[in-house]
ROZATOR-327537 format. One record per residue (C-alpha): x negated, y negated, z. Coordinates in pm, 1 decimal, decimal comma. Last residue first. Example, Ala and Ser with C-alpha at 12.3 -4.5 7.8 and 13.67 -1.06 7.14 Angstrom:
<tikes>
+----------+----------+----------+
|        x |        y |        z |
+----------+----------+----------+
|  -1367,0 |    106,0 |    714,0 |
|  -1230,0 |    450,0 |    780,0 |
+----------+----------+----------+
</tikes>
This chain:
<tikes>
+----------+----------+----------+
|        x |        y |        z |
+----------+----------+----------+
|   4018,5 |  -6071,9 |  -1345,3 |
|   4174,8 |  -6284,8 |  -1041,9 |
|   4415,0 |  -6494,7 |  -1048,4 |
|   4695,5 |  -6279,9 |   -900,7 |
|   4467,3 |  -6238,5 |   -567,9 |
|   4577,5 |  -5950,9 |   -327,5 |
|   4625,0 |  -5895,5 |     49,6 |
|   4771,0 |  -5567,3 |    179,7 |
|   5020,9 |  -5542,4 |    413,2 |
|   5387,3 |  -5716,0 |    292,6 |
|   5728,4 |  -5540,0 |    412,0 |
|   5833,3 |  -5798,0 |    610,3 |
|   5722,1 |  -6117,1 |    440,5 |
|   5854,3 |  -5935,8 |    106,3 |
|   6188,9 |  -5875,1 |    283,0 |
|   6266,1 |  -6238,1 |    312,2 |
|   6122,7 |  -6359,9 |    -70,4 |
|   6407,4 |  -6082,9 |   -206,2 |
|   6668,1 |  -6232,7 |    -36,0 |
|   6705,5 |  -6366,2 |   -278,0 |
|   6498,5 |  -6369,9 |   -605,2 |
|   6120,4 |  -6366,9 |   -644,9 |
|   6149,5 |  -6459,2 |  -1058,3 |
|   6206,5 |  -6257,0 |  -1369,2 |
|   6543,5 |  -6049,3 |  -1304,9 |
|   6584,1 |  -5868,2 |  -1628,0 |
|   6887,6 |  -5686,4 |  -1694,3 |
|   7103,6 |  -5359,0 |  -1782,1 |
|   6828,1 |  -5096,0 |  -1868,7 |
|   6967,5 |  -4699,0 |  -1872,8 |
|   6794,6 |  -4481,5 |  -1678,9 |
|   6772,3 |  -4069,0 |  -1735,2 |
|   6870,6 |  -3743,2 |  -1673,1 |
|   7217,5 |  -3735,4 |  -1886,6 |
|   7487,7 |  -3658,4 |  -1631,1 |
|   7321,8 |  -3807,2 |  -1329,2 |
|   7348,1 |  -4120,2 |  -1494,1 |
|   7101,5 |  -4341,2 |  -1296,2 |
|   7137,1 |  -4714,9 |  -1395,8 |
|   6916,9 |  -5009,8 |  -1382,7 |
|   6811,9 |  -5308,5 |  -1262,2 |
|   6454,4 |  -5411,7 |  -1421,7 |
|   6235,6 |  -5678,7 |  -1183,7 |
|   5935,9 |  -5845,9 |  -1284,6 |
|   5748,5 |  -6094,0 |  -1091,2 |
|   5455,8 |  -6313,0 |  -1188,4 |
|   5213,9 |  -6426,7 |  -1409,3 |
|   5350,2 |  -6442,3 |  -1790,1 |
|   5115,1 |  -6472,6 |  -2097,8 |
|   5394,4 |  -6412,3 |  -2337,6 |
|   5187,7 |  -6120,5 |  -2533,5 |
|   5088,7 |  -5969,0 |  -2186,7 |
|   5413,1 |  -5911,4 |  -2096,0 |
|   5510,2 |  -5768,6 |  -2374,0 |
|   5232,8 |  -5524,2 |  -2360,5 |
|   5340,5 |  -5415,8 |  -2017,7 |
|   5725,4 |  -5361,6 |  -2104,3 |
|   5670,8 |  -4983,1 |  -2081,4 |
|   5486,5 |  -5009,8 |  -1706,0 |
|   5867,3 |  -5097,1 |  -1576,5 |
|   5997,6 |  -4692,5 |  -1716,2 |
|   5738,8 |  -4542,0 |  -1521,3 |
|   5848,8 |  -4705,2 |  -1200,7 |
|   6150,2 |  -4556,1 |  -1275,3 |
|   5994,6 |  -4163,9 |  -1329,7 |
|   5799,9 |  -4184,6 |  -1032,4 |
|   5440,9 |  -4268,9 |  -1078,4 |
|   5371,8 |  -4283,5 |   -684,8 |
|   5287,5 |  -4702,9 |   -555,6 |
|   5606,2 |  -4748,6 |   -321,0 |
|   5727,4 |  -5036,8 |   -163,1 |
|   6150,5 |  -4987,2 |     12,9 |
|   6425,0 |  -5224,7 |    -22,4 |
|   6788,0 |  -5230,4 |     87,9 |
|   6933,0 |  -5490,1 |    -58,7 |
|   7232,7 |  -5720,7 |    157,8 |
|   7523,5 |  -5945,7 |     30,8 |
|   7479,0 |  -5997,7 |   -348,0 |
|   7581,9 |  -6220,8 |   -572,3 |
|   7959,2 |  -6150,4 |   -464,6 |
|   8191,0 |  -5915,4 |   -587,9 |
|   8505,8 |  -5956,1 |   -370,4 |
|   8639,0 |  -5657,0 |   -145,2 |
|   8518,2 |  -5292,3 |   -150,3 |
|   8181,6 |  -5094,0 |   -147,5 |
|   8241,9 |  -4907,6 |    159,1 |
|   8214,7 |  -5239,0 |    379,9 |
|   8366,8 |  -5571,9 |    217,8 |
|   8173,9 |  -5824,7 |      8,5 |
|   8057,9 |  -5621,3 |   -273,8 |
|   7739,3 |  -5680,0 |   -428,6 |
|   7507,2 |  -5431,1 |   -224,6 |
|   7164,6 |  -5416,7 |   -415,7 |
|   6908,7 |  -5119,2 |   -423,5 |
|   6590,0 |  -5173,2 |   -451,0 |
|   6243,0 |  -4974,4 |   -495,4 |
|   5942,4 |  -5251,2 |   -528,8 |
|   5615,6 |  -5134,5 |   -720,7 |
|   5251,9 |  -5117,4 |   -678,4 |
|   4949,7 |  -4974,7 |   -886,1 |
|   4679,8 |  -4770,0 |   -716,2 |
|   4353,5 |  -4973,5 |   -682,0 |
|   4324,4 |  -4800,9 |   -354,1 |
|   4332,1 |  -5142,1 |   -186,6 |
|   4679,3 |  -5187,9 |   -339,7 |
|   4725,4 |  -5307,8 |   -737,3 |
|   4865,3 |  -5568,7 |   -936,3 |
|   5016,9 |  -5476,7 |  -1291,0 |
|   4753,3 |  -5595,9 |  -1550,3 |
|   4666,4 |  -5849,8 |  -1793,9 |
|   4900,4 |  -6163,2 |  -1677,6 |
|   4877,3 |  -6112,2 |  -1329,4 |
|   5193,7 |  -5884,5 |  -1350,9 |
|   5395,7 |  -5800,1 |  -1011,9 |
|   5623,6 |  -5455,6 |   -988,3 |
|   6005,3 |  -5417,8 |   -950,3 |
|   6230,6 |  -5159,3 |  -1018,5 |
|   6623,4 |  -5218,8 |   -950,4 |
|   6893,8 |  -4923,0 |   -864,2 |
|   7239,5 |  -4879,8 |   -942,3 |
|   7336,3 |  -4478,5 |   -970,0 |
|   7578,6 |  -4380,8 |  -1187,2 |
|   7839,1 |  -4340,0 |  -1428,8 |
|   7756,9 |  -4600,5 |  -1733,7 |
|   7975,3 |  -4871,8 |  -1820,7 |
|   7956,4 |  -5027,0 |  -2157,3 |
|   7866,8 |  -5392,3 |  -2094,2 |
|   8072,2 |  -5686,6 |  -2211,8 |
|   7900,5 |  -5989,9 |  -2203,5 |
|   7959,8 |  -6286,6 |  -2114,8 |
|   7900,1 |  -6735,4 |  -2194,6 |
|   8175,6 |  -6971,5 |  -2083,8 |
|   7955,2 |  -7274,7 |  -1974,2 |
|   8297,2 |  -7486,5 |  -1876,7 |
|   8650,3 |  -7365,8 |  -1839,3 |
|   8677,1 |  -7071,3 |  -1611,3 |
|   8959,2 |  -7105,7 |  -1391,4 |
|   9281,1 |  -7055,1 |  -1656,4 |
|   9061,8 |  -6802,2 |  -1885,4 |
|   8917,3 |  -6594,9 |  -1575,5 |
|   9268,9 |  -6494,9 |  -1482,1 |
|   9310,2 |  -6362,7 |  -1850,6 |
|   8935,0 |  -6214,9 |  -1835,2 |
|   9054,2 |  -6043,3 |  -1517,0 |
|   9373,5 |  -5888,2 |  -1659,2 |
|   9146,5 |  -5789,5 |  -1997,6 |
|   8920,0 |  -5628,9 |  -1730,3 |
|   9212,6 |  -5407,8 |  -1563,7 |
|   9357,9 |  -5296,4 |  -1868,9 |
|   9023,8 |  -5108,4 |  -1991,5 |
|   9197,5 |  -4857,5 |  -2118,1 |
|   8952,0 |  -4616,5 |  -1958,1 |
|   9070,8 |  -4798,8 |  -1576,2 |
|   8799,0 |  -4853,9 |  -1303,2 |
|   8611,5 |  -5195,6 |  -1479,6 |
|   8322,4 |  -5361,7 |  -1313,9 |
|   8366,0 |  -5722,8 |  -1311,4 |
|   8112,9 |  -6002,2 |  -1278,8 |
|   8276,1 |  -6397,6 |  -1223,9 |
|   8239,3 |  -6354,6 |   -883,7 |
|   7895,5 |  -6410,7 |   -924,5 |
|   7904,5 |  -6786,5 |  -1051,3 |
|   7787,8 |  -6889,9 |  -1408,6 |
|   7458,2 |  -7029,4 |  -1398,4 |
|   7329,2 |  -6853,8 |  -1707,4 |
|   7518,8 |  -6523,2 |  -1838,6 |
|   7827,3 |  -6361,7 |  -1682,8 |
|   7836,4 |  -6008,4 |  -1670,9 |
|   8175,7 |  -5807,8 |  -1724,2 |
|   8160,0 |  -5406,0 |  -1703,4 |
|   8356,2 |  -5223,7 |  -1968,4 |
|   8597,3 |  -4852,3 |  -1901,5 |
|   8726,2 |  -4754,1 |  -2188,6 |
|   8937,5 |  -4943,1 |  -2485,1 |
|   8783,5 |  -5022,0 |  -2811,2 |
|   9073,6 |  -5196,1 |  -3016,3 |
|   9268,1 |  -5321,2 |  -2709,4 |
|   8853,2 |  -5417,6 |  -2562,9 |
|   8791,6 |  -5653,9 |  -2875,4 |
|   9115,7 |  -5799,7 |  -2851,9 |
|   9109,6 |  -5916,7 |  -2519,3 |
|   8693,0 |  -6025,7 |  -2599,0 |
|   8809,6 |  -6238,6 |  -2876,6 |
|   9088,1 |  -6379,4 |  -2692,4 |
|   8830,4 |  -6484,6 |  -2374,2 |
|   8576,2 |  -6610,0 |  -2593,5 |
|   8731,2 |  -6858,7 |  -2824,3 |
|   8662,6 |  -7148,5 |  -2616,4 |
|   8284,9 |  -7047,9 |  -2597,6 |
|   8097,1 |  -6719,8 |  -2548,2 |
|   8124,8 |  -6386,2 |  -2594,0 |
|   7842,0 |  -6100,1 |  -2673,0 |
|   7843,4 |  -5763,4 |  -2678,8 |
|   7657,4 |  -5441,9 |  -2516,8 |
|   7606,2 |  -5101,2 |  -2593,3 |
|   7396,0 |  -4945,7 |  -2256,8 |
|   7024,2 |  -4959,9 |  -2271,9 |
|   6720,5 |  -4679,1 |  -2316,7 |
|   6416,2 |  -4831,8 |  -2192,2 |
|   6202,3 |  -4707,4 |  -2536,3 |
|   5976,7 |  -5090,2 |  -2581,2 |
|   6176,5 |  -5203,2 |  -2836,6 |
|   6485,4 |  -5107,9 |  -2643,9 |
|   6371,9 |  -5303,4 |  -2338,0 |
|   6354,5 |  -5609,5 |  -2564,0 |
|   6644,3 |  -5586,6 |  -2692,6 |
|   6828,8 |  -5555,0 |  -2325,3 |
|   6664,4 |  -5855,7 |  -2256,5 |
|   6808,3 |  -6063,5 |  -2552,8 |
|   7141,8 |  -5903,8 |  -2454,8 |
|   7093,1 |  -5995,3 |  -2122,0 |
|   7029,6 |  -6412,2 |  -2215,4 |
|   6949,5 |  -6569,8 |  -1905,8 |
|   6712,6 |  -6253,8 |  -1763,8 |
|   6466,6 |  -6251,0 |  -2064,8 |
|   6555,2 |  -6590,2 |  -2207,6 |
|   6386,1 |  -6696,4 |  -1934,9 |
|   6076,7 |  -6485,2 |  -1950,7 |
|   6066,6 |  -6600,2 |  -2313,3 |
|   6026,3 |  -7015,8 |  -2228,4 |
|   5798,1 |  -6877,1 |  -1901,3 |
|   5840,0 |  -6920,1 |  -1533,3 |
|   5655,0 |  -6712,9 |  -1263,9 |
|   5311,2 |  -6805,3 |  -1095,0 |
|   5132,0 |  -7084,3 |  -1281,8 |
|   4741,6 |  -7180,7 |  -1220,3 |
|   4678,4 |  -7479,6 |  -1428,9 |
|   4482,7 |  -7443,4 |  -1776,4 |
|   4706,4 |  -7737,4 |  -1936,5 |
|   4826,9 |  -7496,3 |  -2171,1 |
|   4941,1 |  -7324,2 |  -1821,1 |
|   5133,7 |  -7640,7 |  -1725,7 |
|   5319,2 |  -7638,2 |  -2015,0 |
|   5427,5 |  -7309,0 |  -2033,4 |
|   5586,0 |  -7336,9 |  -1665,5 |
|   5745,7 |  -7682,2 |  -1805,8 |
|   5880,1 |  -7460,6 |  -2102,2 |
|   6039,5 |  -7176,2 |  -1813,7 |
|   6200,4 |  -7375,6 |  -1570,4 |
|   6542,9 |  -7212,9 |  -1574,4 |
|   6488,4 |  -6903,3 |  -1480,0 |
|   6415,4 |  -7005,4 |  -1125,1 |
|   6102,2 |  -6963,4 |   -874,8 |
|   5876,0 |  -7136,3 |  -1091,8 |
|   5533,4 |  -7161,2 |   -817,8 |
|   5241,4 |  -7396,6 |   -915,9 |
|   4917,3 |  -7312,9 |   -794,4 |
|   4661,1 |  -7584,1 |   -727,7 |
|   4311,4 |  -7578,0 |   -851,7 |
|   4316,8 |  -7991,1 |   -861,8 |
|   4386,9 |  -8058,1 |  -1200,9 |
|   4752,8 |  -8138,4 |  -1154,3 |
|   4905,8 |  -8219,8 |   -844,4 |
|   4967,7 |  -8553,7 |   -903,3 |
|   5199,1 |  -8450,4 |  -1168,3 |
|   5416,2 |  -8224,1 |   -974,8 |
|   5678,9 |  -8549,6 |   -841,7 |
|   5961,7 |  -8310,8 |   -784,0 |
|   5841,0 |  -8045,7 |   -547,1 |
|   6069,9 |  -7834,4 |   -398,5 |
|   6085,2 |  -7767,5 |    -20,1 |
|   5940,1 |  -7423,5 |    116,1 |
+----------+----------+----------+
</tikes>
């Protein structure tokens, strides 16, 4: 599907306009105070998955636990986040923010945290522009990402009028048994289910919010298992299809449904 630059000549004529980015999100507003038909995008929805900590807030506000998490960004970012980990060392995970690339995320392996200040002292000499992390306590676990679709009252639901949800688990690394370069992800395994297990119980918490911002679209939550306490932890928003996310949803697809409808 090619991208669509000159939109305006669409307008008014029942079309509906798809923001597959998190970037997009005030002309997505836009268009639905114009009464178009708008599926993904929003100025908050942005800030949802650009902005993690932002996220994470919101996740706590509606009882998703979440992992400690801090802030760096600018010139300063790299010394402040050295020191930071020397005077609070275990093991932290690095996420970039915005459009920084991939390889830029770091999961540390040592409690002393000696192997992510060597990485943010490599990532000072080749990362010069954009500089915006965080620092995520790491949690012992289980990755795994909920997804569901919101038509902007409600969570869609199958021909039983049962609610549905996307199980998926991402493979980041580049190399088999989970070694090599971190990339931005190199194969999900995905599976649809619609039972009120406990993660897709932890998605329907954000429902009010979602309503609030008037957003129309999908919403993914990746999270972590501990298998020592019970329970997921929150790390990020992803608020758009995704890749190759759009590939397995052709596959895996058998039911039709309307997002615009009441």
């Amino acid at each position: 599907m090619d991208k669509e630059d000159n939109y305006l000549e669409y307008l008014g004529q029942k079309n509906i306009f798809i923001t597959d980015d998190a970037s997009s999100g005030k002309l997505a507003d836009e268009l639905r105070s114009k009464g178009e038909m708008v599926f993904g995008g929003g100025e908050v929805s942005d800030r949802m998955e650009n902005e993690r900590i932002f996220g994470q807030e919101i996740m706590k506000k509606c009882g998703i636990p979440t992992v400690k998490s801090f802030n760096f960004k600018g010139d300063t970012a790299f010394d402040k986040a050295i020191e930071f980990i020397k005077k609070t060392p275990q093991r932290w995970v690095v996420k970039q923010n915005g459009d920084a690339p991939k390889e830029y995320s770091t999961v540390g392996k040592f409690d002393s945290g000696i192997d992510v200040i060597d990485k943010l002292m490599d990532f000072k000499h080749v990362w010069t522009e954009g500089i915006d992390f965080d620092l995520m306590e790491f949690v012992d676990g289980h990755e795994v990402a909920i997804e569901g679709w919101f038509n902007g009252k409600d969570w869609i639901r199958d021909k039983n009028k049962e609610e549905v949800f996307l199980v998926n688990f991402e493979h980041k690394k580049k190399s088999d048994g989970d070694t090599g370069r971190t990339t931005g992800e190199t194969g999900t395994l995905a599976y649809r289910t619609h039972k009120a297990a406990p993660i897709n119980k932890e998605l329907l918490k954000i429902t009010e919010v979602l309503k609030k911002i008037k957003y129309i679209g999908n919403v993914d939550i990746n999270m972590m298992y501990s298998e020592k306490d019970k329970k997921f932890y929150g790390l990020e928003f992803t608020m758009r299809f995704g890749y190759p996310a759009l590939n397995y949803y052709q596959e895996i697809q058998t039911f039709k449904f309307d997002m615009f409808t009441d």
